[in-house]
PQR file of N, CA, C, O and H, with PARSE charges and radii, in Angstrom:
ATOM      1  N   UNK A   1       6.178 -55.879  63.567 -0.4000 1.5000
ATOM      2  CA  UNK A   1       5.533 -57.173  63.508 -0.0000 2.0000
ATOM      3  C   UNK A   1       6.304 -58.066  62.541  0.5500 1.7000
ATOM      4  O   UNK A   1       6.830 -57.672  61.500 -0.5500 1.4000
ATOM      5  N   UNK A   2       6.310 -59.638  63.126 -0.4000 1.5000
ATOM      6  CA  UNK A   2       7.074 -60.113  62.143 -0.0000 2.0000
ATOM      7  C   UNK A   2       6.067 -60.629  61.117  0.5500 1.7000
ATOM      8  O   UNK A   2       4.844 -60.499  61.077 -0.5500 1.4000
ATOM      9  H   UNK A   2       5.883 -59.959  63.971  0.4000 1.0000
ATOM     10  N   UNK A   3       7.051 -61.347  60.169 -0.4000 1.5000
ATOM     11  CA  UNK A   3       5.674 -62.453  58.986 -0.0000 2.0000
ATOM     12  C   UNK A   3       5.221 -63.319  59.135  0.5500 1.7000
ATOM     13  O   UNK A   3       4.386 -63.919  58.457 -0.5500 1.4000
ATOM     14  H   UNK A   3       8.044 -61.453  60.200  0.4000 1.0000
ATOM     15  N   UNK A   4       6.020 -63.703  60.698 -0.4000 1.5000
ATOM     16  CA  UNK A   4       4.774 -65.442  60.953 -0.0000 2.0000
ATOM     17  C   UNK A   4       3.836 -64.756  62.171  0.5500 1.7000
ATOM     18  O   UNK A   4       2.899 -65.447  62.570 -0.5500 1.4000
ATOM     19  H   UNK A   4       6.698 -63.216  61.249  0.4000 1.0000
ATOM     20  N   UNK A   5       4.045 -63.387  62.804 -0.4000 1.5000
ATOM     21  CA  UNK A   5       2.386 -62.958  63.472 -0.0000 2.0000
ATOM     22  C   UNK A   5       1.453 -62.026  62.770  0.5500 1.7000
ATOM     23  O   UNK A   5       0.350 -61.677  63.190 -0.5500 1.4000
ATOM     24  H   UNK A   5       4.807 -62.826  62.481  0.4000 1.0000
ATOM     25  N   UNK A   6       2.015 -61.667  61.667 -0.4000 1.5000
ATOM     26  CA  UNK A   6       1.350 -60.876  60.580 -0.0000 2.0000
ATOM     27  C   UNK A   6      -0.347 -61.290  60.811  0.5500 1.7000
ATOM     28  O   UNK A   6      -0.309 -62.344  61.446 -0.5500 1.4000
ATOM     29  H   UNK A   6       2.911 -61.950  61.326  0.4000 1.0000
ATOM     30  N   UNK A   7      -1.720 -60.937  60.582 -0.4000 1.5000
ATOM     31  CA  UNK A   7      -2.739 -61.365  60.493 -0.0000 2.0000
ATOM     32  C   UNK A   7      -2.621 -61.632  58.285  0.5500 1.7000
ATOM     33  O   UNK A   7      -2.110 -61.081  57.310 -0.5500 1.4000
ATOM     34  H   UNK A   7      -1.751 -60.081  60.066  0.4000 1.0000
ATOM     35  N   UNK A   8      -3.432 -62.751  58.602 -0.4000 1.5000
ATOM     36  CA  UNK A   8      -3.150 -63.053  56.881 -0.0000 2.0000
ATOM     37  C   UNK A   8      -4.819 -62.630  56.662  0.5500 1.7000
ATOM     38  O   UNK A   8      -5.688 -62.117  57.368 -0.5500 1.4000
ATOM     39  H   UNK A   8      -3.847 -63.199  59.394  0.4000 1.0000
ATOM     40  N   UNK A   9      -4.747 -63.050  55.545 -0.4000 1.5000
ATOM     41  CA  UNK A   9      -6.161 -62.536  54.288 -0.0000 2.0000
ATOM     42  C   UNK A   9      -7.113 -63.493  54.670  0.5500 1.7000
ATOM     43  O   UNK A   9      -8.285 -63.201  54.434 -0.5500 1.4000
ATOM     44  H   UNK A   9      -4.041 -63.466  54.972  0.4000 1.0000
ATOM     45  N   UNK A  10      -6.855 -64.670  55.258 -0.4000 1.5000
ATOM     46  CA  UNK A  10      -7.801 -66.052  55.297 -0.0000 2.0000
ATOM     47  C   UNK A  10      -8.356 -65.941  56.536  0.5500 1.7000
ATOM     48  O   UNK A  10      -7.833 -65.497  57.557 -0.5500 1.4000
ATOM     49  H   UNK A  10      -5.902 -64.907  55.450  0.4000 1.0000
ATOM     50  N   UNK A  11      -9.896 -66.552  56.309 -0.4000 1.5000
ATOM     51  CA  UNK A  11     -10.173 -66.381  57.655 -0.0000 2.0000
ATOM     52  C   UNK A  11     -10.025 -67.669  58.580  0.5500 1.7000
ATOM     53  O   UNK A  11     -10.592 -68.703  58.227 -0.5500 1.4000
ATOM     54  H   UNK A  11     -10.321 -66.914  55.479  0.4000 1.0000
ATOM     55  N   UNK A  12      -9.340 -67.638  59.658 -0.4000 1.5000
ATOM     56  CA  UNK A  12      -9.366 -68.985  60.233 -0.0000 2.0000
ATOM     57  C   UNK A  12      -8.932 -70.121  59.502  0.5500 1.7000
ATOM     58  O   UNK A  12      -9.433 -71.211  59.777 -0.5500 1.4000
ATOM     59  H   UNK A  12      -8.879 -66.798  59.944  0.4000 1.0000
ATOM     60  N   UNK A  13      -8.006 -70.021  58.540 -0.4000 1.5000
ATOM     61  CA  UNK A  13      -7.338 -71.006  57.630 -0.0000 2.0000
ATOM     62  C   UNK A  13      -7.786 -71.305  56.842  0.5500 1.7000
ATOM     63  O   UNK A  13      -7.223 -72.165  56.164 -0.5500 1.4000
ATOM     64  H   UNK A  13      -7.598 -69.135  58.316  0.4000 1.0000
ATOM     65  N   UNK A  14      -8.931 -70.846  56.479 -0.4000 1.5000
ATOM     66  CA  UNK A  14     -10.143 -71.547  55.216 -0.0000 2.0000
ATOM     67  C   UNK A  14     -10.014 -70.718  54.612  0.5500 1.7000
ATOM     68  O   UNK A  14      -9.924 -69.553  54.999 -0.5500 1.4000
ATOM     69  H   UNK A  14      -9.388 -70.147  57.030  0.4000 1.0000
ATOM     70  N   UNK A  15      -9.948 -71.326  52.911 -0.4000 1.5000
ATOM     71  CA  UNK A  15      -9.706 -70.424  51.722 -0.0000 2.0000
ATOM     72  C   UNK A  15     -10.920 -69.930  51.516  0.5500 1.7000
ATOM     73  O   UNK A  15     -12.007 -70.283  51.973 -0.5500 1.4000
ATOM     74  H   UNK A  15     -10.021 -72.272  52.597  0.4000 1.0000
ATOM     75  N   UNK A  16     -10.579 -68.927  50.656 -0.4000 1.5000
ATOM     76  CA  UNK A  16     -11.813 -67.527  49.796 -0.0000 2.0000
ATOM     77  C   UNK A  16     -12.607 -68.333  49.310  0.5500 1.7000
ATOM     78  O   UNK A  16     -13.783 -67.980  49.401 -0.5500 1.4000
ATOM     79  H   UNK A  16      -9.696 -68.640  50.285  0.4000 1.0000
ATOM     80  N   UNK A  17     -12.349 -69.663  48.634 -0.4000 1.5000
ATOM     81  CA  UNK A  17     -13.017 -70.526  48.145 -0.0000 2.0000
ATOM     82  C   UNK A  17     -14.198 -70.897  48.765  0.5500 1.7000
ATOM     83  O   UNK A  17     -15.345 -70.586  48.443 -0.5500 1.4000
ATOM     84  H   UNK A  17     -11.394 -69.950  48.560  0.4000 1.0000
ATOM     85  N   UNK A  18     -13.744 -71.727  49.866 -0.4000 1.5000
ATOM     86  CA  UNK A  18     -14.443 -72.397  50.678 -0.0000 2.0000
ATOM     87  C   UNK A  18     -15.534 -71.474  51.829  0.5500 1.7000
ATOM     88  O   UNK A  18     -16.501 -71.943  52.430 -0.5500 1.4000
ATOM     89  H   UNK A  18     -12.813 -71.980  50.127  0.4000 1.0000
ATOM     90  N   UNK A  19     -14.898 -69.743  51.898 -0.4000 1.5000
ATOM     91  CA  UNK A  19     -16.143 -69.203  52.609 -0.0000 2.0000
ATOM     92  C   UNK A  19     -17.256 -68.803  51.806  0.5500 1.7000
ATOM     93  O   UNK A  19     -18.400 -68.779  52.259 -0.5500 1.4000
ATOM     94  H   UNK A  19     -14.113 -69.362  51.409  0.4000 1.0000
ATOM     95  N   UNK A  20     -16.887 -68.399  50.307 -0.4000 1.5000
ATOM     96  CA  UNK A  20     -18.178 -68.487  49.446 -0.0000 2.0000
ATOM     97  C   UNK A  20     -19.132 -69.375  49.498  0.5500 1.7000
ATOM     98  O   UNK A  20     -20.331 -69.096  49.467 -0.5500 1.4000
ATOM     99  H   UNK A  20     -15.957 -68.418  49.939  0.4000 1.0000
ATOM    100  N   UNK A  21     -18.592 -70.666  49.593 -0.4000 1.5000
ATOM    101  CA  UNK A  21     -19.367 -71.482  49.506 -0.0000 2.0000
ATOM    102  C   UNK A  21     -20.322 -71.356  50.673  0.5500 1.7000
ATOM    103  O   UNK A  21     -21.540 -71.186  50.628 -0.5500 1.4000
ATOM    104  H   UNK A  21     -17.618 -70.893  49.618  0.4000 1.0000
ATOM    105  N   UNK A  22     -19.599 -71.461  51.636 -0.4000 1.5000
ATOM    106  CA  UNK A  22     -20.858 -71.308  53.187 -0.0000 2.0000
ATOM    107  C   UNK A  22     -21.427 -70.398  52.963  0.5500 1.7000
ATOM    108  O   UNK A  22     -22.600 -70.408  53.335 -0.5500 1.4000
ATOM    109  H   UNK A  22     -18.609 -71.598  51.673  0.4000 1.0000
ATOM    110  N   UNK A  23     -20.869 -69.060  52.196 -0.4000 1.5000
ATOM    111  CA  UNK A  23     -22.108 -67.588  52.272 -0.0000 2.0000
ATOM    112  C   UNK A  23     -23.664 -68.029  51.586  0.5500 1.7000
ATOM    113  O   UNK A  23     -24.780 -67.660  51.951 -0.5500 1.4000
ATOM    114  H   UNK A  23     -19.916 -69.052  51.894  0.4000 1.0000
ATOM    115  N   UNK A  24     -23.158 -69.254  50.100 -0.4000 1.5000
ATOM    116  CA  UNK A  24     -24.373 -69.700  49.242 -0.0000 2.0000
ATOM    117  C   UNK A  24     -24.795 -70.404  49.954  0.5500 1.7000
ATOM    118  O   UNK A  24     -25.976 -70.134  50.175 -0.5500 1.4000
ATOM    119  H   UNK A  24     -22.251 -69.554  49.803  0.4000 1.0000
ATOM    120  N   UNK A  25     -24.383 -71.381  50.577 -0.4000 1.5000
ATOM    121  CA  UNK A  25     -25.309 -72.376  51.220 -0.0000 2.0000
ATOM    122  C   UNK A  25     -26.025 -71.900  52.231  0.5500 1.7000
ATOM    123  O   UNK A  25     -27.051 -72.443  52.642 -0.5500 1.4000
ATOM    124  H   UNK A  25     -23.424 -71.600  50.397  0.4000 1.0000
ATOM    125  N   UNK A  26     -25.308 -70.390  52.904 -0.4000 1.5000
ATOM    126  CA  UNK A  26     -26.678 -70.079  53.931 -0.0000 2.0000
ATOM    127  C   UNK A  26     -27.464 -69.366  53.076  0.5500 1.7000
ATOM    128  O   UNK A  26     -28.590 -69.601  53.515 -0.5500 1.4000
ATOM    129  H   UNK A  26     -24.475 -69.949  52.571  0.4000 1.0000
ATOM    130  N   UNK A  27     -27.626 -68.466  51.900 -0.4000 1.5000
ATOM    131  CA  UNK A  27     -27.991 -67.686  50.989 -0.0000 2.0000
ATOM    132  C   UNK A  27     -29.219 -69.403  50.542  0.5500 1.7000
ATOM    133  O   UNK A  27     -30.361 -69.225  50.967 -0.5500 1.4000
ATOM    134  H   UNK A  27     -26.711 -68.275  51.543  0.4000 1.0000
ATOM    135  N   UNK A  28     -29.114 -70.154  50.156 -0.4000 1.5000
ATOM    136  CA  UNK A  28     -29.759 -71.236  49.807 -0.0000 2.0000
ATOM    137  C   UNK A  28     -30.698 -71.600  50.854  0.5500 1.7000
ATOM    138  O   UNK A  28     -31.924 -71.493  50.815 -0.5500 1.4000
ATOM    139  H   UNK A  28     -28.186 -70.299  49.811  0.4000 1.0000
ATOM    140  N   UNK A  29     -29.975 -72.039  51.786 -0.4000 1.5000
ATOM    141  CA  UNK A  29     -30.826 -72.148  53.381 -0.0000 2.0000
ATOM    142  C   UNK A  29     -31.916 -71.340  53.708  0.5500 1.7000
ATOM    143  O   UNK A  29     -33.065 -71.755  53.861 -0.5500 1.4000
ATOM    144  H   UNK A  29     -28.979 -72.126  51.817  0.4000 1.0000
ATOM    145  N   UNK A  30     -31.421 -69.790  53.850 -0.4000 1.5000
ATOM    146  CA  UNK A  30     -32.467 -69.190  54.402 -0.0000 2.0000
ATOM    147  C   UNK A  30     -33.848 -68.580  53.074  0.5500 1.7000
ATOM    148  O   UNK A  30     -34.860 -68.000  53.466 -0.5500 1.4000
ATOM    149  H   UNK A  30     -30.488 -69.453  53.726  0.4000 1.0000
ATOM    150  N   UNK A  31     -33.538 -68.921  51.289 -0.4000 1.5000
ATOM    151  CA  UNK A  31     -34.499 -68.792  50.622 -0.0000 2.0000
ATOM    152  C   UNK A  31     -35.346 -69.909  50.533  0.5500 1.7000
ATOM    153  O   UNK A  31     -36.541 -69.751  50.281 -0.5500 1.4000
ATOM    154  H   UNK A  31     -32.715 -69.393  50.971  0.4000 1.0000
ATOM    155  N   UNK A  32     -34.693 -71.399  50.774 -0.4000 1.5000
ATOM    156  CA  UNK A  32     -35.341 -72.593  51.177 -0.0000 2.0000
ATOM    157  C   UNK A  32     -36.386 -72.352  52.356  0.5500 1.7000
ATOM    158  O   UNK A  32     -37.555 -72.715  52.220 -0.5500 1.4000
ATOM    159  H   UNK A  32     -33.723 -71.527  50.978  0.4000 1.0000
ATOM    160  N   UNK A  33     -35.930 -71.723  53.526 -0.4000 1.5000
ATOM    161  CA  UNK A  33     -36.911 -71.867  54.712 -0.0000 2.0000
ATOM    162  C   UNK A  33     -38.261 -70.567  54.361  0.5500 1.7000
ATOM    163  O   UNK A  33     -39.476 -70.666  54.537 -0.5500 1.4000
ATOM    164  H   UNK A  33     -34.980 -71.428  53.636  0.4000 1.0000
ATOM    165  N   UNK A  34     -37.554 -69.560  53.890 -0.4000 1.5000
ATOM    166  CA  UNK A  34     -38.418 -68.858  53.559 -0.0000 2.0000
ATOM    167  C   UNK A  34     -39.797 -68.548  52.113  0.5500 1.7000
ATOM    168  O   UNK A  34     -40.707 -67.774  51.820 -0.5500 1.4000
ATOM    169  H   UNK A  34     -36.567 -69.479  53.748  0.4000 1.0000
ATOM    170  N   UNK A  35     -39.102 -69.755  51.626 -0.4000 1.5000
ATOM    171  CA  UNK A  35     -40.474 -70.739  50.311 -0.0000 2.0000
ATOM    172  C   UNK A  35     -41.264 -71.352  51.087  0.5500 1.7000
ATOM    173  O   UNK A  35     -42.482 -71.180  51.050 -0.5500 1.4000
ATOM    174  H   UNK A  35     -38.362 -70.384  51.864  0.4000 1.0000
ATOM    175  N   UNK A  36     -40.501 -72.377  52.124 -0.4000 1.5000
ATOM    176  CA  UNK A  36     -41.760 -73.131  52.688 -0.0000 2.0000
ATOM    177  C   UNK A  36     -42.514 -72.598  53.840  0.5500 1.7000
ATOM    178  O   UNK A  36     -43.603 -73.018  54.230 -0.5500 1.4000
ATOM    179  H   UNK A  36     -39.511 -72.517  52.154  0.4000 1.0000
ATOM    180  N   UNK A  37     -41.641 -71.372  54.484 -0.4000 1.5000
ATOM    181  CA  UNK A  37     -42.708 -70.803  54.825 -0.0000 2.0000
ATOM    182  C   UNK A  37     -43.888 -69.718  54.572  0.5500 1.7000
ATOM    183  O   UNK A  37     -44.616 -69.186  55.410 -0.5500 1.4000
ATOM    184  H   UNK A  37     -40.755 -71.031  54.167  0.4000 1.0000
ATOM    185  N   UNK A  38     -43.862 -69.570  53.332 -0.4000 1.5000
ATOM    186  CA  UNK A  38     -44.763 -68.689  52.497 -0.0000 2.0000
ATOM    187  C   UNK A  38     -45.673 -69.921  52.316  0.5500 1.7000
ATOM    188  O   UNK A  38     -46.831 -69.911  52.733 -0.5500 1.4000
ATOM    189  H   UNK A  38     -43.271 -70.002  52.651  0.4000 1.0000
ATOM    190  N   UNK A  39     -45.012 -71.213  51.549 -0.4000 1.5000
ATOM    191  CA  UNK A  39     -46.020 -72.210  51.202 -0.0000 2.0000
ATOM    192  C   UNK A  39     -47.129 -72.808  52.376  0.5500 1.7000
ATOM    193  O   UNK A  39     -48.303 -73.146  52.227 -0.5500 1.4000
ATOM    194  H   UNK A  39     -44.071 -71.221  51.210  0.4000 1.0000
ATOM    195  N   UNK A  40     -46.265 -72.797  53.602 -0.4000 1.5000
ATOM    196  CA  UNK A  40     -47.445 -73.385  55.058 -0.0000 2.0000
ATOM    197  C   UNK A  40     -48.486 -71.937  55.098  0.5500 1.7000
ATOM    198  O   UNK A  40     -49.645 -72.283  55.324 -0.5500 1.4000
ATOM    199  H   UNK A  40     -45.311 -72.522  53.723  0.4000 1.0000
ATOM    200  N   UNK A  41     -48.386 -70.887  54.983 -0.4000 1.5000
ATOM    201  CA  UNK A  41     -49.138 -70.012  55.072 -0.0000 2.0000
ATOM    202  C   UNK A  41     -50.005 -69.708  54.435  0.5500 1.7000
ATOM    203  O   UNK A  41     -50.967 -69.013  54.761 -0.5500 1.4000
ATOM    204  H   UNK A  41     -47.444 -70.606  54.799  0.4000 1.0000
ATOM    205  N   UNK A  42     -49.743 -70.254  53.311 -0.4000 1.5000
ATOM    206  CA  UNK A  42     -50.626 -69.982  52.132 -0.0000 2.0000
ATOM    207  C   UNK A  42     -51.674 -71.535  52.454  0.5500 1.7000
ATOM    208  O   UNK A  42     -52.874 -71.582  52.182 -0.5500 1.4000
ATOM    209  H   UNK A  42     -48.961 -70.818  53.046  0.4000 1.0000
ATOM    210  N   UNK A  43     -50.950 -72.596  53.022 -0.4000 1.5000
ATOM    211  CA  UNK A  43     -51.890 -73.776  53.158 -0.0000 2.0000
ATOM    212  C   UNK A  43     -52.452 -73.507  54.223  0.5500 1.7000
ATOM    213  O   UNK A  43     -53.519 -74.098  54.388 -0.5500 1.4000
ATOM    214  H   UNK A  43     -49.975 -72.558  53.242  0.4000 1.0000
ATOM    215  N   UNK A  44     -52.026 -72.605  55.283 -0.4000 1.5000
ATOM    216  CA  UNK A  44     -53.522 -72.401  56.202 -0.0000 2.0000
ATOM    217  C   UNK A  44     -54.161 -71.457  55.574  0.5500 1.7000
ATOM    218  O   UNK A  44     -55.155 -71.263  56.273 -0.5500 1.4000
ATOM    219  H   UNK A  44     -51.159 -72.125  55.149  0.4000 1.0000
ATOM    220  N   UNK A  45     -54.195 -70.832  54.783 -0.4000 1.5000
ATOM    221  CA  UNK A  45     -55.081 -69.762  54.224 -0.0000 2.0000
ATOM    222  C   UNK A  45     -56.205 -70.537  53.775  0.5500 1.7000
ATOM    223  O   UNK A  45     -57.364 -70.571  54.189 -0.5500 1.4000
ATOM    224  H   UNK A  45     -53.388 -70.990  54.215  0.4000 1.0000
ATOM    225  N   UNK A  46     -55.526 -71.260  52.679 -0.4000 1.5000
ATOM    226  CA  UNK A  46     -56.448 -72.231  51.623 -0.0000 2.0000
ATOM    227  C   UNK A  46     -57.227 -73.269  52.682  0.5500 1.7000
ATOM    228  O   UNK A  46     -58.333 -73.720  52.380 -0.5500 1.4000
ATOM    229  H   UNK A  46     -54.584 -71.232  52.343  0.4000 1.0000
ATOM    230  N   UNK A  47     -56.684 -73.555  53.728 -0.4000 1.5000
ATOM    231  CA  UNK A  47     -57.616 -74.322  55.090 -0.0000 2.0000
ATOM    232  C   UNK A  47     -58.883 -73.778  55.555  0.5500 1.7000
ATOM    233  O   UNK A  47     -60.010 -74.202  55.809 -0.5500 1.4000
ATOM    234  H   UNK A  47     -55.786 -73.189  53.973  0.4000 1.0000
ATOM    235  N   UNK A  48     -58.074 -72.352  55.567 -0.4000 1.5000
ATOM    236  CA  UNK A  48     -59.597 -71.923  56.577 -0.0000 2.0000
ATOM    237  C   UNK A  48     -60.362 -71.029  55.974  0.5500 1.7000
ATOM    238  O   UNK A  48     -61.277 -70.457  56.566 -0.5500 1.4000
ATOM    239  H   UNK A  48     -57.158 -72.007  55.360  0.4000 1.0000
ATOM    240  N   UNK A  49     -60.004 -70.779  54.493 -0.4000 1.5000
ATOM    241  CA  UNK A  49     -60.901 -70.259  53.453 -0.0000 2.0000
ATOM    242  C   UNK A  49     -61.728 -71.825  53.129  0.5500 1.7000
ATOM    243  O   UNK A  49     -62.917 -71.618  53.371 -0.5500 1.4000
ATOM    244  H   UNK A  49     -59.260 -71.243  54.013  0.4000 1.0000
ATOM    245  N   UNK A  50     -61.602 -72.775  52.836 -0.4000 1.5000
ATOM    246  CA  UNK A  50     -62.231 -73.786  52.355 -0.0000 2.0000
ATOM    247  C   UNK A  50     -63.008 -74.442  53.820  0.5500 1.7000
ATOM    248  O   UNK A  50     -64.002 -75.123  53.570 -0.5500 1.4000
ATOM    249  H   UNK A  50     -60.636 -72.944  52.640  0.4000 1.0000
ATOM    250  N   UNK A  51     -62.760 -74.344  54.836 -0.4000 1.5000
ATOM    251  CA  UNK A  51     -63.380 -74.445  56.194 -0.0000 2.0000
ATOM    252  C   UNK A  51     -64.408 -73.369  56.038  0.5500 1.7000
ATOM    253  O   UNK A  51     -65.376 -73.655  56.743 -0.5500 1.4000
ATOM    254  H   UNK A  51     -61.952 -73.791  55.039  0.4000 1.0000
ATOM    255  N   UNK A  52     -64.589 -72.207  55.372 -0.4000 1.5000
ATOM    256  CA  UNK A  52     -65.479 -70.841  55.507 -0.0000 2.0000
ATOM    257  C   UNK A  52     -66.186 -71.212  54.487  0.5500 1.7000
ATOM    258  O   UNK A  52     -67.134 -70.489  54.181 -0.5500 1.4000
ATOM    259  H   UNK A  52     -63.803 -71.974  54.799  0.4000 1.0000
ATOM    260  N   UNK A  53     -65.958 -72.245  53.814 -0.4000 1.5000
ATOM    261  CA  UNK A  53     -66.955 -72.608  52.422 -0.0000 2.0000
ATOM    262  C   UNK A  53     -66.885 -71.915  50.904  0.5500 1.7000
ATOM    263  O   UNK A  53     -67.596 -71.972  49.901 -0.5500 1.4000
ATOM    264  H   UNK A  53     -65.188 -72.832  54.062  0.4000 1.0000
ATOM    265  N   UNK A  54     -65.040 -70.891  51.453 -0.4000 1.5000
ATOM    266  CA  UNK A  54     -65.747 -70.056  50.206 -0.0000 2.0000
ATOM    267  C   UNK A  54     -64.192 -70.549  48.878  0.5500 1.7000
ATOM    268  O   UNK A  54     -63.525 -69.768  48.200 -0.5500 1.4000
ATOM    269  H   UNK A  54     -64.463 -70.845  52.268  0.4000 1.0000
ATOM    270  N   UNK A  55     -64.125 -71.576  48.930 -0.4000 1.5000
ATOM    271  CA  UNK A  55     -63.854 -72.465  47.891 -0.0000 2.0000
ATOM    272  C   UNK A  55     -64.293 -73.840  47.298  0.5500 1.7000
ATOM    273  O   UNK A  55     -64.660 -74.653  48.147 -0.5500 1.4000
ATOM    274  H   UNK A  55     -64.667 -72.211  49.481  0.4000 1.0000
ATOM    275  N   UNK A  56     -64.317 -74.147  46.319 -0.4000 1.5000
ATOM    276  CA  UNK A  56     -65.456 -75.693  46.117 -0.0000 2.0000
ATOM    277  C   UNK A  56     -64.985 -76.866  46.793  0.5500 1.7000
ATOM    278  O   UNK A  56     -65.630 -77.913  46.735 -0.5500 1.4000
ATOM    279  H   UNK A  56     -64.019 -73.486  45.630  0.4000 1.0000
TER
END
């Protein structure tokens, strides 16, 4: 094999740099979606507990 078909270290031309970054931002993404969806769940809870009367 020569050195210009060699497979290199980068993926798809984008530096080490720049795929960290996408790993955090989906790492960010999916703890973002998964807060607010604890938080909607918890607001139908608090809905239909306070619909059942048994909060003031």
């Amino acid at each position: 094999m020569s050195k210009d078909t060699a497979p290199s270290n980068r993926t798809e031309g984008r530096s080490r740099g720049n795929v960290w970054v996408r790993r955090l931002g989906w790492l960010i993404l999916i703890w973002s979606l998964s807060v607010a969806a604890l938080g909607a769940a918890a607001l139908l809870f608090r809905l239909l507990m306070k619909s059942a009367g048994m909060t003031p």
